[in-house]
C-alpha positions in Angstrom: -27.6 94.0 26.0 -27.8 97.9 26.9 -27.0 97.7 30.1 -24.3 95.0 30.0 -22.5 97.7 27.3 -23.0 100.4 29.6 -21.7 98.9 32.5 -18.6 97.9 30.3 -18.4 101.5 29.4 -18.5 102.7 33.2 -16.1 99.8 34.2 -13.4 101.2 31.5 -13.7 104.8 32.3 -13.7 104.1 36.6 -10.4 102.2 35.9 -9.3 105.6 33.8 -9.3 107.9 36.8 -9.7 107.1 39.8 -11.1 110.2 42.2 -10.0 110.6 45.5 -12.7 110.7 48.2 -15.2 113.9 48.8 -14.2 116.3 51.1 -17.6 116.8 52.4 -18.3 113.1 53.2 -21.4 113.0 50.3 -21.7 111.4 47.4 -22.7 114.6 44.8 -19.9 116.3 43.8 -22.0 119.7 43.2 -22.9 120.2 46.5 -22.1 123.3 48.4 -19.1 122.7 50.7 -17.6 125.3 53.6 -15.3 128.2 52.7 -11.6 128.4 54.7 -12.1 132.6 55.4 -15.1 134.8 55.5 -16.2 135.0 51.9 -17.0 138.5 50.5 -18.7 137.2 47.7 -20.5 134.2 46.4 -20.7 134.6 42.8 -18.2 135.7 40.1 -18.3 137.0 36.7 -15.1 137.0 34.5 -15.1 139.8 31.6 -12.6 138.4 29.8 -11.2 140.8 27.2 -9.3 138.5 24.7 -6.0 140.1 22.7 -4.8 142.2 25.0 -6.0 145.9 25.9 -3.4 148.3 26.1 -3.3 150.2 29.9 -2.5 153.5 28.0 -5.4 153.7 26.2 -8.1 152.5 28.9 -7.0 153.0 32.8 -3.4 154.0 33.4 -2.6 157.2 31.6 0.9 158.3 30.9 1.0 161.9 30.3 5.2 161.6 29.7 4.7 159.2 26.8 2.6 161.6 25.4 5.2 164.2 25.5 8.2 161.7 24.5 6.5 160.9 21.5 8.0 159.8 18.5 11.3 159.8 20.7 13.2 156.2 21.1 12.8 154.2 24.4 15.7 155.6 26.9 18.6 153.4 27.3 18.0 153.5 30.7 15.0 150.8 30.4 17.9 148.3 29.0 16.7 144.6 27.5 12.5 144.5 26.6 11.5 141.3 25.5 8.8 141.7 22.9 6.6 139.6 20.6 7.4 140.8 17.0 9.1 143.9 17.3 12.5 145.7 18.5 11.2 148.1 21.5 14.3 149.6 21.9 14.4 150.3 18.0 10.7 151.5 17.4 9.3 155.2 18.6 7.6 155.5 21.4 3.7 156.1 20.4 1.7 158.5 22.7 -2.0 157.9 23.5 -4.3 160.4 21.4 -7.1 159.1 24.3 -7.7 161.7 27.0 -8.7 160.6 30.6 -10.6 162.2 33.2 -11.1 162.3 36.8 -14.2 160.1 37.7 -16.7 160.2 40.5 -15.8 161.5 44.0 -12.9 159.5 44.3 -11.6 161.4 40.7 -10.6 157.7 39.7 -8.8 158.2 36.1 -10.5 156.3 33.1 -10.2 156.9 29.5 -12.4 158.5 27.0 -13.3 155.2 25.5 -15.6 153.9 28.5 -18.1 156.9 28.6 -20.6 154.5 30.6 -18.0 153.3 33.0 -16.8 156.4 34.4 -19.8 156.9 36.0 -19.2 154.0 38.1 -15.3 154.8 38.8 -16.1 155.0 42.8 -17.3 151.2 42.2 -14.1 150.3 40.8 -10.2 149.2 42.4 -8.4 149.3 39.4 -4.8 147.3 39.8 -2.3 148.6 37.4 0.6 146.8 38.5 -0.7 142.9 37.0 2.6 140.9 35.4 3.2 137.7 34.4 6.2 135.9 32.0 3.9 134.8 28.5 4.4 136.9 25.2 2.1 135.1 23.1 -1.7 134.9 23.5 -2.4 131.9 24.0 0.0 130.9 26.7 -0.8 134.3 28.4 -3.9 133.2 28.5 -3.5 130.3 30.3 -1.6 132.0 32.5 -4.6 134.6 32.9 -7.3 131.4 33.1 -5.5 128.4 35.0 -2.4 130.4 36.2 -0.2 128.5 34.3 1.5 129.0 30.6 0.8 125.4 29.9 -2.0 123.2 28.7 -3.5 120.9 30.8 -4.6 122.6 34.2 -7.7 123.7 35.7 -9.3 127.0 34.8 -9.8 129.8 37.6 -13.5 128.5 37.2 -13.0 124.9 37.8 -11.1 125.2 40.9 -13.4 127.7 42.3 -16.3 125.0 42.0 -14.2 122.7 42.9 -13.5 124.4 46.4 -17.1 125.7 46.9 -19.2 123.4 44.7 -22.5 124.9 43.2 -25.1 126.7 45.1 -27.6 125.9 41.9 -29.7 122.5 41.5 -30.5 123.3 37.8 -27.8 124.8 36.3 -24.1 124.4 35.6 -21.9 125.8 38.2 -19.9 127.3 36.1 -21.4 128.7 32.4 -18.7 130.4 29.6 -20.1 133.0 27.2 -18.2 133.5 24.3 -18.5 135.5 21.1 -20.8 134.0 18.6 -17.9 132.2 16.4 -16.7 130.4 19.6 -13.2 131.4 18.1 -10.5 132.1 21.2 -7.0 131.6 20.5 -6.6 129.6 23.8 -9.3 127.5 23.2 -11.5 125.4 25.4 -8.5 125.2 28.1 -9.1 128.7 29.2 -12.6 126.9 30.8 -11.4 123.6 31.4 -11.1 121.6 34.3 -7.4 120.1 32.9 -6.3 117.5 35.9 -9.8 117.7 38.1 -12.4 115.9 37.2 -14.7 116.5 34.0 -17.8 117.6 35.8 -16.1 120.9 37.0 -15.2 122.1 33.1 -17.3 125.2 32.0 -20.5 125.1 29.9 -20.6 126.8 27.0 -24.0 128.5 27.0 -24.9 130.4 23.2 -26.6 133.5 24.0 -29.0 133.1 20.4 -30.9 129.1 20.0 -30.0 126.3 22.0 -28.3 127.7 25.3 -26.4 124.4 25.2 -26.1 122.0 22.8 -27.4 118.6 22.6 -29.3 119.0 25.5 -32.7 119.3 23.9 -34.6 115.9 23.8 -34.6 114.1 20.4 -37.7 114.7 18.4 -40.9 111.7 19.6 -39.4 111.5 23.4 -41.2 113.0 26.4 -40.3 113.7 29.3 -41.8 111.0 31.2 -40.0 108.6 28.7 -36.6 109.9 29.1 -37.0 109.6 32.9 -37.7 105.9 32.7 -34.7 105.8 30.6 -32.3 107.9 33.1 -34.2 105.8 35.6 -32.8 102.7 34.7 -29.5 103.9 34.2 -28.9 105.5 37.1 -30.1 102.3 39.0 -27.4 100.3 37.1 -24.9 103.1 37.9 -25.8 103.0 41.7 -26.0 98.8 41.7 -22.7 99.0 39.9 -21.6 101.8 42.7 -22.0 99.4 45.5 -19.7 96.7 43.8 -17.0 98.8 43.1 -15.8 100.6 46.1 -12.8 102.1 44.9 -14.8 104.1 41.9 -17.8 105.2 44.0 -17.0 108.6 43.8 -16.3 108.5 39.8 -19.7 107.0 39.6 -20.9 109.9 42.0 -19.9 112.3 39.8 -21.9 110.8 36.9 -24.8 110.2 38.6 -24.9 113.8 39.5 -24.3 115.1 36.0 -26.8 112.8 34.6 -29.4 114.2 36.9 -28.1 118.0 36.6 -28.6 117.6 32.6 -31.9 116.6 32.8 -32.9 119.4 35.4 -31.1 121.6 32.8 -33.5 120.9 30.3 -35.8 122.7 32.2 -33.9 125.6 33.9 -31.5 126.4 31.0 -33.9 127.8 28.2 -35.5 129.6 31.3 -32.4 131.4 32.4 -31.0 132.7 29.3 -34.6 133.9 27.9 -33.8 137.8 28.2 -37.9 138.2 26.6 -38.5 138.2 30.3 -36.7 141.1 31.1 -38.5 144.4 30.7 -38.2 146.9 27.8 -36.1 149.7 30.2 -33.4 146.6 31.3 -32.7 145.7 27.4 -32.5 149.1 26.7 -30.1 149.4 29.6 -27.7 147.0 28.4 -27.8 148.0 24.5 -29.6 145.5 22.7 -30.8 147.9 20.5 -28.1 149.1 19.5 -26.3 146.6 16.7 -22.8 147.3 18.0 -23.5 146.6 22.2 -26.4 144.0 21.6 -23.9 141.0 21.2 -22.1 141.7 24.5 -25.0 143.2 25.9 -27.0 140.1 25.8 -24.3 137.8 27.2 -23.9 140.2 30.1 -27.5 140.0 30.5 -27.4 136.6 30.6 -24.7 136.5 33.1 -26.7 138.2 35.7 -29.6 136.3 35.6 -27.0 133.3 35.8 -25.8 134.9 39.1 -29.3 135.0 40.1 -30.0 132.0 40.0 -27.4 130.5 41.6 -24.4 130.2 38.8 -20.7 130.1 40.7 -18.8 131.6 38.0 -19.8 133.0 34.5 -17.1 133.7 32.0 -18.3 136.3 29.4 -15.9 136.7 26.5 -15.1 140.0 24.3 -12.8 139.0 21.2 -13.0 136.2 19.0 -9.1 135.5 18.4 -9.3 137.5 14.9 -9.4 140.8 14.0 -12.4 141.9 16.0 -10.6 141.2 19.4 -8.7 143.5 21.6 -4.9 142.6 19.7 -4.0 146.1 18.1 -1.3 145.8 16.2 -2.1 148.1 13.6 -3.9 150.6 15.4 -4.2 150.9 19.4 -6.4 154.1 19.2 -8.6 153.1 17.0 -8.9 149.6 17.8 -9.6 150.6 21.6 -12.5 152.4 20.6 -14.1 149.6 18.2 -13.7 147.2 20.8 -14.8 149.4 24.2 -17.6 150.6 22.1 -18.9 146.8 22.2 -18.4 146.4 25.9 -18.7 149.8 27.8 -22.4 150.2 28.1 -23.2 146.6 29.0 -20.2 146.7 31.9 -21.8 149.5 33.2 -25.3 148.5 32.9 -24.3 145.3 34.7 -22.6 146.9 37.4 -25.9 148.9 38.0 -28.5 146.0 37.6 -26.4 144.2 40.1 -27.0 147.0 42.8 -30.2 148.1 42.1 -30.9 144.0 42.4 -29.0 144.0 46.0 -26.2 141.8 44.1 -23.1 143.4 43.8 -22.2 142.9 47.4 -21.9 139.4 46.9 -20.6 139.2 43.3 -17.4 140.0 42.4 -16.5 141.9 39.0 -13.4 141.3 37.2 -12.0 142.5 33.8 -9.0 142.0 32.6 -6.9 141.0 29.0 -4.5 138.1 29.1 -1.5 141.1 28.5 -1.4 144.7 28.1 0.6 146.4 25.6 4.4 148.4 24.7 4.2 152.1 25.1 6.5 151.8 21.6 5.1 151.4 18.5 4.4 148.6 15.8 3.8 149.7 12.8 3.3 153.4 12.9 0.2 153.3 15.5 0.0 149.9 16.7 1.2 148.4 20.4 3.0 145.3 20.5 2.3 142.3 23.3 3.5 143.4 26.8 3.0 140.8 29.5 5.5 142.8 32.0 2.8 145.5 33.1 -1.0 145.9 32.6 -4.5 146.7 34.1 -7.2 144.9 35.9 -10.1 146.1 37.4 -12.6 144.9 40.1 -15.8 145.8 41.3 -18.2 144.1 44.2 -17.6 141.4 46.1 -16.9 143.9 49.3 -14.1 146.0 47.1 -13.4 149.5 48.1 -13.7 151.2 44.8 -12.5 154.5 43.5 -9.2 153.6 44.1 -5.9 152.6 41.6 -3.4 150.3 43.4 0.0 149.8 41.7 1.8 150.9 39.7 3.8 150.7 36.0 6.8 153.0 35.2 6.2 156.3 33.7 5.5 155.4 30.2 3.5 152.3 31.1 6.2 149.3 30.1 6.8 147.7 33.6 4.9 147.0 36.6 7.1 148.8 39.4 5.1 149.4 42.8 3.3 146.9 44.2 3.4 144.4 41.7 0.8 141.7 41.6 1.8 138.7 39.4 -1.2 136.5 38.1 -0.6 134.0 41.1 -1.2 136.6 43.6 -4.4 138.0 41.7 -6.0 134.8 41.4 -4.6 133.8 45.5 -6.7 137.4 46.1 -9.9 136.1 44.1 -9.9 133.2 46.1 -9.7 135.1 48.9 -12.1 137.2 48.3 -14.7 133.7 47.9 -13.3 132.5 50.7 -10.6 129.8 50.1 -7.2 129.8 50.9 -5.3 129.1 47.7 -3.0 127.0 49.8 -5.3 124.4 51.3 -7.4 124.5 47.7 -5.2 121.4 46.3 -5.6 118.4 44.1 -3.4 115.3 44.5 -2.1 115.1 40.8 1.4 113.5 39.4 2.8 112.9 43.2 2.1 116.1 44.2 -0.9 118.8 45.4 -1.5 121.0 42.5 -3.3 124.4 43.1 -4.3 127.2 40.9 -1.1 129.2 42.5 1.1 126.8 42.2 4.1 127.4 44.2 3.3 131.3 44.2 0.8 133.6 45.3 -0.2 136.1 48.1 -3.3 137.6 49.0 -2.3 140.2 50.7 -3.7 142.5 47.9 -7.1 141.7 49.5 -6.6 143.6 52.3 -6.2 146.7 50.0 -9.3 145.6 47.8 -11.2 145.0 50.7 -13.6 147.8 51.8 -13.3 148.5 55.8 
């Protein structure tokens, strides 16, 4: 009676979605397929920075808002779209951060990363990154899948999708978000919208049960669960051979079935930091109350790397007050929240070259928007999607370099401007795809994570020669 209900359940969901055949001719969706360039790195891992930094207080300083202070926006800026406030009505605010130059390249980065400017020469920090979305969560879509709408693949997903996973035991792509799980996108901002379920990211909790419901059921062994799988996963193969059309959908499930169980196994393995030595905790803060969240999950992230993850997501803001969304107060609220993530950024950037890894991982941070050089408030920055920062490290980047630019007081990208399509058409790059032959036949047409836009041409900047 089981396995006539199971085979109705696999009958109902093959007739669902239908997948189209496997690009590399085999049956397991996860495994690793050929790159369309030279890929510089492998690996990637996201710092995602959720509410918004503002570029004036972190790496694009602007030493003429300072001095127009309290002064109203010039005419000459005309129409500024904004979330809740007037720009052209509110003072413009000046940045009470100072910035230095950093490292030999004399790189300038605020006050509020004390730990990363020692690693300015590892970073090319792109201050000219636009897009069209006011409100968070739409702009972070746009950040994630590239698009301001639900439903399409994350960054992540399609990256898996293009290279598959170079891991046997663990997710190919792994999402570590603050404790509360709160984001004010949600779980699209890791999805696989359109492409099929197995490429979604896994949540992975940094404290108990790395993932949930993956732990066997109190009474049932190991040995007993595998005659179970077993005998499933005969009944999903028998029911493969009758149903040509599906074999692929039943591919997919085969393989996930068999990845969970090796998960049992691999996943409380990877995330155990015990196994790290006293001088690499200390390294990333985990003694410290305020860097030991962040700390750990960046932790985590590099022994995910290590061991073969594709792309790790690590989260900082929780879509409440503790995220990066300063309304109230930009200087103060850039501290609280770099004071989280600044010594764990830089200790991963250095664990990952002492550990001969950074070469092949690429580095990105970035918020879904920046913020107005005007106020809100008295002290706080309104949503500004027009200009803002985003920095990379690894992957073969040149650091120590800015490229682009905003206006002089930090409102508007205006030399070489890099909309989201052409950042994520450059990270793809940089793994090696083209993100014009990465497509999925969706609704008539072949999507991609670019969708009609993009140009990589700012790799050849990023690129180190």
């Amino acid at each position: 009676m089981g396995a006539w209900g199971l085979l109705d359940l696999l009958e109902r969901d093959s007739r669902a979605d239908l997948l189209p055949a496997a690009p590399t001719g085999t049956g397991n969706p996860f495994t690793a397929k050929p790159s369309h360039l030279q890929a510089r790195a492998k690996s990637v891992i996201f710092l995602m920075m959720a509410g918004g930094p503002s570029q004036m207080e972190t790496f694009d300083p602007k030493p003429l808002l300072n001095r127009l202070a309290g002064q109203p926006m010039p005419p000459s800026f005309g129409k500024i779209l904004a979330q809740f406030t007037d720009v052209t009505k509110e003072p413009l605010l000046g940045c009470k951060l100072t910035f230095r130059p950093c490292g030999q390249s004399g790189l300038p980065i605020s006050e509020a990363f004390p730990h990363l400017q020692t690693h300015a020469d590892r970073l090319a920090v792109i201050r000219s990154c636009h897009h069209d979305a006011f409100n968070h969560s739409p702009a972070q879509y746009v950040l994630t899948t590239g698009q301001s709408r639900l439903g399409y693949p994350s960054m992540g997903a399609w990256i898996t999708y293009g290279l598959g996973s170079v891991s046997d035991n663990l997710p190919a792509m792994v999402v570590l978000a603050e404790p509360d799980g709160k984001l004010k996108g949600g779980t699209p901002c890791w999805g696989n919208g359109f492409l099929p379920a197995i490429y979604q990211g896994a949540p992975v909790q940094a404290h108990g049960t790395p993932i949930l419901y993956l732990n066997r059921p109190p009474g049932v062994s190991a040995q007993s669960q595998r005659k179970v799988l077993d005998l499933s996963q005969w009944l999903n193969r028998l029911h493969r051979e009758m149903s040509t059309p599906v074999a692929h959908e039943l591919d997919s499930r085969i393989a996930s079935y068999e990845l969970a169980f090796r998960m049992q196994s691999a996943a409380p393995e990877a995330v155990d930091i015990q196994r790290e030595s006293a001088a690499t905790r200390h390294l990333y803060g985990l003694e410290d109350g305020v860097t030991r969240d962040f700390g750990t999950r960046c932790l985590i992230a590099r022994r995910l790397v290590e061991r073969g993850v594709r792309f790790v997501q690590v989260i900082s803001g929780s879509g409440d007050s503790k995220d990066w969304d300063h309304h109230d107060d930009a200087y103060a609220g850039t501290l609280r929240q770099a004071r989280k993530v600044d010594q764990p950024i830089a200790a991963l950037l250095h664990d990952l070259e002492a550990r001969g890894l950074l070469e092949q991982t690429l580095i990105i941070w970035s918020g879904e928007f920046g913020r107005t050089p005007s106020s809100q408030g008295g002290q706080g920055r309104d949503h500004n999607p027009n200009g803002f920062s985003m920095w990379m490290a690894g992957g073969g980047i040149q650091g120590g370099q800015a490229i682009g630019a905003t206006d002089e007081l930090g409102l508007r990208a205006v030399e070489d401007k890099v909309h989201m399509n052409d950042a994520h058409a450059t990270i793809l790059s940089l793994l090696g795809l083209d993100h014009r032959k990465l497509t999925y036949l969706h609704q008539g047409r072949e999507q991609r994570l670019t969708d009609v836009g993009g140009d990589n041409d700012l790799a050849r900047r990023l690129l180190r020669s």
